[in-house]
KEDRENLUM-700064 format. One record per atom (N, C-alpha, C, O): residue number from 1; x, y, z; residue in one letter. Coordinates in steps of 0.001 Angstrom, whole numbers, plus 500000, padded with zeros to 6 digits. Layout:
BEGIN
   marro     east    north       up   milum
     NUM        X        Y        Z       A
...
! end
This chain:
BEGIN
   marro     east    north       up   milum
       1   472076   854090   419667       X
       1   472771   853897   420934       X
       1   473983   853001   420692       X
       1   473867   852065   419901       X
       2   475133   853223   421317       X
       2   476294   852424   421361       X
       2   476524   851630   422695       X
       2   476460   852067   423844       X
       3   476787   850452   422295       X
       3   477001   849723   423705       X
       3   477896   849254   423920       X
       3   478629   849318   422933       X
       4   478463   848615   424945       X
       4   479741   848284   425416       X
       4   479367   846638   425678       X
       4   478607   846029   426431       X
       5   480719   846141   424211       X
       5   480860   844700   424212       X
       5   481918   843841   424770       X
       5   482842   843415   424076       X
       6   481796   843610   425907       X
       6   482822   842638   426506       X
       6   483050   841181   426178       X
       6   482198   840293   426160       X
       7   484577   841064   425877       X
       7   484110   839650   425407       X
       7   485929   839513   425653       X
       7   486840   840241   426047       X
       8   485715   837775   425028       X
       8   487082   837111   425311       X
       8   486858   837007   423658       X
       8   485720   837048   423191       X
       9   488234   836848   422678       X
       9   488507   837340   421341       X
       9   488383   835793   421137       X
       9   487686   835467   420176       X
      10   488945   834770   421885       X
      10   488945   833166   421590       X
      10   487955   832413   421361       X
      10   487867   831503   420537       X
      11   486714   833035   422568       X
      11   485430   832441   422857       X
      11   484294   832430   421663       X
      11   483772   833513   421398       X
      12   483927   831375   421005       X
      12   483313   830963   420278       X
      12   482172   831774   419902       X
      12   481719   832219   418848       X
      13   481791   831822   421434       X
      13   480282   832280   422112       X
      13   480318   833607   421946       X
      13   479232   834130   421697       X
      14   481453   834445   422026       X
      14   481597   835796   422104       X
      14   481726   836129   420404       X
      14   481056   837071   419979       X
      15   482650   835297   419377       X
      15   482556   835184   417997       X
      15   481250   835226   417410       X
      15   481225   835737   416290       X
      16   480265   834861   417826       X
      16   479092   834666   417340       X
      16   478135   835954   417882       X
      16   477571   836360   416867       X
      17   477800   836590   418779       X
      17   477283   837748   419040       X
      17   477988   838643   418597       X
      17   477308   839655   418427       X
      18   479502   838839   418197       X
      18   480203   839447   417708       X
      18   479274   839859   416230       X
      18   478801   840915   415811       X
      19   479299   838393   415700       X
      19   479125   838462   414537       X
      19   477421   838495   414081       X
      19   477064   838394   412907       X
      20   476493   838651   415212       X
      20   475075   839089   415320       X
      20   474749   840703   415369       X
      20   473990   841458   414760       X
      21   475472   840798   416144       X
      21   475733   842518   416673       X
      21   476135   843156   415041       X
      21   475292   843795   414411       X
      22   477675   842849   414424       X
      22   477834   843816   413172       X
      22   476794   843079   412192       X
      22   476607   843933   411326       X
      23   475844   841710   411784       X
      23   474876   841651   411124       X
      23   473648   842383   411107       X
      23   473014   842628   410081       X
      24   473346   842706   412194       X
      24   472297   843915   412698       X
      24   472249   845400   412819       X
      24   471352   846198   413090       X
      25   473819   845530   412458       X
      25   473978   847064   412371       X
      25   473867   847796   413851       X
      25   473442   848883   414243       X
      26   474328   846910   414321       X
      26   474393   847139   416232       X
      26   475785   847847   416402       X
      26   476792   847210   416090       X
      27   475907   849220   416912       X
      27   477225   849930   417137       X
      27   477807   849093   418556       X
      27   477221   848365   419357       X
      28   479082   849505   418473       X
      28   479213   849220   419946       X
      28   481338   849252   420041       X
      28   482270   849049   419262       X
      29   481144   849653   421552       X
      29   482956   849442   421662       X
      29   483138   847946   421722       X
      29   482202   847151   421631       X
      30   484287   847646   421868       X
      30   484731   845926   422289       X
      30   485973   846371   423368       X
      30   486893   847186   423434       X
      31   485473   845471   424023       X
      31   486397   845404   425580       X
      31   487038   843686   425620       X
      31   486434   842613   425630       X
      32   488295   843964   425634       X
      32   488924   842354   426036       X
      32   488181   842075   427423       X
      32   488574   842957   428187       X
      33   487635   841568   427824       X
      33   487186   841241   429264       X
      33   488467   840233   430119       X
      33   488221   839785   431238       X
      34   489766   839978   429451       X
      34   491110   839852   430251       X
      34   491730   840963   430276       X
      34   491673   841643   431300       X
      35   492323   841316   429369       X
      35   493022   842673   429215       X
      35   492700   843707   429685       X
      35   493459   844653   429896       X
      36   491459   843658   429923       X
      36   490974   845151   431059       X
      36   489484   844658   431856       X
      36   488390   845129   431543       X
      37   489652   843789   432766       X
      37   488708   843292   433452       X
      37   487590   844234   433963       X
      37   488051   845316   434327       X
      38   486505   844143   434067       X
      38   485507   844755   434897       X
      38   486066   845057   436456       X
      38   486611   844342   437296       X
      39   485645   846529   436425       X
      39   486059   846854   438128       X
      39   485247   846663   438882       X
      39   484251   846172   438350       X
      40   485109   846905   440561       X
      40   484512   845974   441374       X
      40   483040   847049   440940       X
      40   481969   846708   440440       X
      41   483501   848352   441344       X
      41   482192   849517   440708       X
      41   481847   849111   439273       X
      41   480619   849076   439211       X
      42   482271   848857   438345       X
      42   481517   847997   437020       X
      42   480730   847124   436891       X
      42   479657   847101   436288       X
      43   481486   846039   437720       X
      43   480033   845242   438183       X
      43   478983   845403   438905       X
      43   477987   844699   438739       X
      44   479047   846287   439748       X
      44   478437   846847   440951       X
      44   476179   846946   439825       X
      44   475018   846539   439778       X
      45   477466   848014   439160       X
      45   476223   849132   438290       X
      45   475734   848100   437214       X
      45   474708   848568   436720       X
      46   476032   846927   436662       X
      46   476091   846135   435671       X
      46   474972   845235   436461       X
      46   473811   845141   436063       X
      47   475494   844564   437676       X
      47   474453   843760   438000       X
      47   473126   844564   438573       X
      47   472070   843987   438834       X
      48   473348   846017   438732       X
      48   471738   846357   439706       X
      48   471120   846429   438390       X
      48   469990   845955   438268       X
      49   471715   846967   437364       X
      49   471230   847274   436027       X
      49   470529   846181   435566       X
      49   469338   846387   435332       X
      50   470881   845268   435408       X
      50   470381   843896   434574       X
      50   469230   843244   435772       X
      50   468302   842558   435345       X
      51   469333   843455   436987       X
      51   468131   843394   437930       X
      51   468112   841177   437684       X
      51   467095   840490   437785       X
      52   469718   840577   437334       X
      52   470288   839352   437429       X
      52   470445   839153   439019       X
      52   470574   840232   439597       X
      53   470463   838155   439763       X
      53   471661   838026   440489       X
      53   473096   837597   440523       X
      53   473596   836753   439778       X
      54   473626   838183   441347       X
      54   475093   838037   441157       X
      54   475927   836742   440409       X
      54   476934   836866   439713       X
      55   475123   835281   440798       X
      55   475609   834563   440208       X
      55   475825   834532   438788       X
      55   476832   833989   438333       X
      56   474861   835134   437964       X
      56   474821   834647   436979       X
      56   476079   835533   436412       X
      56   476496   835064   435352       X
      57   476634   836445   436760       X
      57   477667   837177   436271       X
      57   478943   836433   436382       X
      57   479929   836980   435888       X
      58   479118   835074   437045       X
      58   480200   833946   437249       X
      58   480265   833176   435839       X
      58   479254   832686   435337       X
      59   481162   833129   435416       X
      59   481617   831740   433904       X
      59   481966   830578   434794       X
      59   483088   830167   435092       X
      60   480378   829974   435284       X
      60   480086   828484   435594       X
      60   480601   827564   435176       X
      60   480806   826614   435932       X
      61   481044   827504   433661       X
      61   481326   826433   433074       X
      61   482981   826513   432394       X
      61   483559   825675   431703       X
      62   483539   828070   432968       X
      62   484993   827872   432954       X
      62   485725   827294   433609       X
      62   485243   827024   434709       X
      63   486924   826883   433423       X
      63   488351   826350   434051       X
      63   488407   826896   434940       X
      63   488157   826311   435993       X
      64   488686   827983   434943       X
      64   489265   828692   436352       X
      64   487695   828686   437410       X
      64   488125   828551   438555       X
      65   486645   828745   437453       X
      65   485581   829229   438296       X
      65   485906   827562   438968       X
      65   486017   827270   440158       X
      66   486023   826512   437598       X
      66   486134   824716   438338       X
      66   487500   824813   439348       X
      66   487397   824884   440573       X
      67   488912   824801   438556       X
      67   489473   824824   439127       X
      67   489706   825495   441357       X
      67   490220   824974   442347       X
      68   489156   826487   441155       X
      68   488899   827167   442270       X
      68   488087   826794   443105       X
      68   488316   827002   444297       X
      69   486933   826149   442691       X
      69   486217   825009   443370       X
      69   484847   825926   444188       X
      69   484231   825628   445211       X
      70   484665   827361   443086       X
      70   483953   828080   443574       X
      70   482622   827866   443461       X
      70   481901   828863   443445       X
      71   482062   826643   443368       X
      71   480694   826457   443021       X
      71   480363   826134   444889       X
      71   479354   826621   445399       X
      72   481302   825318   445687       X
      72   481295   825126   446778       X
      72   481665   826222   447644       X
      72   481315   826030   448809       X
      73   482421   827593   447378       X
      73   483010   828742   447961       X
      73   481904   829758   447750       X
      73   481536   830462   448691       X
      74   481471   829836   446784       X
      74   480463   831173   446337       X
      74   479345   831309   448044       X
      74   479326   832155   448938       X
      75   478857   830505   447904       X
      75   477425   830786   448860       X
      75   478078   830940   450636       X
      75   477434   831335   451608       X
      76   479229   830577   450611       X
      76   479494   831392   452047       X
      76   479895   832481   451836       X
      76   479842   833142   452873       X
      77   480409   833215   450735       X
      77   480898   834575   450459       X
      77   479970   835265   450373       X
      77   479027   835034   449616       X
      78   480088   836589   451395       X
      78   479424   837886   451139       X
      78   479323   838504   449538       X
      78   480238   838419   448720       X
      79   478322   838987   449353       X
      79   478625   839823   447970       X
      79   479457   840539   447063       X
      79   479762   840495   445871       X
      80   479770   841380   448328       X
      80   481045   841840   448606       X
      80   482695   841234   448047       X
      80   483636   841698   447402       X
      81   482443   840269   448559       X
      81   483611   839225   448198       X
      81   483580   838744   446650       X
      81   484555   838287   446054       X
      82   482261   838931   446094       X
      82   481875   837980   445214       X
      82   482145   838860   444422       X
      82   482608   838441   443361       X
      83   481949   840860   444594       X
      83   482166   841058   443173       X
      83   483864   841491   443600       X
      83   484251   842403   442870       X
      84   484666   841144   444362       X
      84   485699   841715   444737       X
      84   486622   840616   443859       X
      84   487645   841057   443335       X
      85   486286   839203   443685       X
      85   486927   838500   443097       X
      85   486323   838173   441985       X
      85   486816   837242   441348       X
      86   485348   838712   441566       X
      86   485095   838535   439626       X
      86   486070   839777   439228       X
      86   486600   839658   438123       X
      87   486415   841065   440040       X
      87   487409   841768   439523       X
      87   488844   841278   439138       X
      87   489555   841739   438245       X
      88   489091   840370   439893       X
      88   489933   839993   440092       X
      88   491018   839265   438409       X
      88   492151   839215   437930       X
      89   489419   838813   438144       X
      89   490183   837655   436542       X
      89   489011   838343   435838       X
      89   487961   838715   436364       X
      90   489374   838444   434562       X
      90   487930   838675   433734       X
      90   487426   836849   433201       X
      90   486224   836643   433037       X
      91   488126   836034   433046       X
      91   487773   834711   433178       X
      91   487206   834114   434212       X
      91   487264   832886   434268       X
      92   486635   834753   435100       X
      92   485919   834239   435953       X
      92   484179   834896   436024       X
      92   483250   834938   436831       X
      93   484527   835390   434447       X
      93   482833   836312   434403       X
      93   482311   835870   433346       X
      93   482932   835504   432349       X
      94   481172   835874   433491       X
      94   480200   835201   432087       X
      94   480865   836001   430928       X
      94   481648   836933   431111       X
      95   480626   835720   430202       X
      95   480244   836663   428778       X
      95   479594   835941   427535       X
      95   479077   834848   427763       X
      96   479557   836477   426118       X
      96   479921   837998   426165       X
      96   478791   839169   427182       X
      96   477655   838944   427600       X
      97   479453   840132   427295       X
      97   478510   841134   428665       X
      97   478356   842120   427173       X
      97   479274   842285   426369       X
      98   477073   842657   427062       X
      98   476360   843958   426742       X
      98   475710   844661   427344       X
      98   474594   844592   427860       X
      99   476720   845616   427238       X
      99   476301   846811   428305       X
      99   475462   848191   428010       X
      99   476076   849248   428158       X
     100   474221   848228   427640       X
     100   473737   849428   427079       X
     100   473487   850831   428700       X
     100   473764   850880   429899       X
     101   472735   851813   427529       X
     101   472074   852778   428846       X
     101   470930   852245   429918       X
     101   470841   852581   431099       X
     102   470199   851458   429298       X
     102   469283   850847   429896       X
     102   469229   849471   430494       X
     102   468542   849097   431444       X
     103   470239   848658   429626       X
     103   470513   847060   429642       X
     103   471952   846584   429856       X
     103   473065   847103   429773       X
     104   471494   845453   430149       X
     104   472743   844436   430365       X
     104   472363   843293   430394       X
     104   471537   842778   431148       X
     105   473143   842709   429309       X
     105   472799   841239   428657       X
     105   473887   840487   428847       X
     105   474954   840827   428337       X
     106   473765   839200   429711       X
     106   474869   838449   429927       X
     106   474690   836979   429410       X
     106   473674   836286   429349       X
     107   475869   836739   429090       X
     107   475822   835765   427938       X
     107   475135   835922   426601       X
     107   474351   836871   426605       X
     108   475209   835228   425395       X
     108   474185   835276   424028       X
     108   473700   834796   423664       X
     108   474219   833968   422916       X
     109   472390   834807   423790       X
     109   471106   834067   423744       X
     109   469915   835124   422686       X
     109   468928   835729   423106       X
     110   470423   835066   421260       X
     110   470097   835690   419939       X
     110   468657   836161   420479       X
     110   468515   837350   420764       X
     111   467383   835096   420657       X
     111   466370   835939   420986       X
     111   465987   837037   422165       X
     111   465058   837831   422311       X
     112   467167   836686   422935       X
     112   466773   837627   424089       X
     112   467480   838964   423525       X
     112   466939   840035   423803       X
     113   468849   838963   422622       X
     113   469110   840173   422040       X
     113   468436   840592   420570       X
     113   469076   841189   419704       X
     114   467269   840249   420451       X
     114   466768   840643   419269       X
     114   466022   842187   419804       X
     114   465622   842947   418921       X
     115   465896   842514   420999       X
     115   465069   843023   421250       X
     115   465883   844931   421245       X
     115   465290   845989   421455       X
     116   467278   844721   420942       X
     116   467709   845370   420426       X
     116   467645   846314   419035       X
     116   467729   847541   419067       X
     117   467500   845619   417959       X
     117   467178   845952   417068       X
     117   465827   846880   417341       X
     117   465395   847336   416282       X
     118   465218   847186   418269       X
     118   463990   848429   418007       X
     118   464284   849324   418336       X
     118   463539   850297   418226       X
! end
């Protein structure tokens, strides 16, 4: 199976599943997650898929999510709103995102993607 790897090329975090994924012999595309952001229908199917809630698809601990002051904005926003403006920046979304037929793994957390390899 081939999966779809979203990531930021800078991010440390995304360097390192990068570099788990081709150690494992894990196929997959790579998506700039700035350069071609997730659409509002991308996330849509991404979050029912991963059976997450919406928050966790937010980069909590980025600049821009602080700057914006969306930790205090998020919970009066409809859903709606919520995936209308993660379209908006791809820096305002977790990553790296793996996107299989069955899965979706947000953020990289090695043992939870080991389960790949079967």
């Amino acid at each position: 199976m081939k999966y779809l790897f979203l990531e930021y090329p800078k991010c440390s975090t995304c360097q390192k599943a990068k570099k788990w994924l081709e150690e494992n012999g894990i196929s997959y595309d790579d998506r700039h997650i700035v350069e071609q952001n997730p659409t509002v229908q991308e996330l849509k199917e991404w979050a029912a898929k991963s059976g997450q809630p919406l928050r966790k698809f937010f980069n909590t601990s980025g600049m821009l999510y602080r700057s914006m002051e969306l930790k205090d904005k998020l919970p009066s926003m409809s859903e709606e709103e919520q995936f209308a403006l993660l379209a908006t920046n791809g820096m305002l979304v977790k990553r790296p995102l793996l996107i299989g037929e069955d899965a979706v793994l947000i953020g990289f957390r090695p043992q939870q993607w080991e389960a790949l390899k079967n």
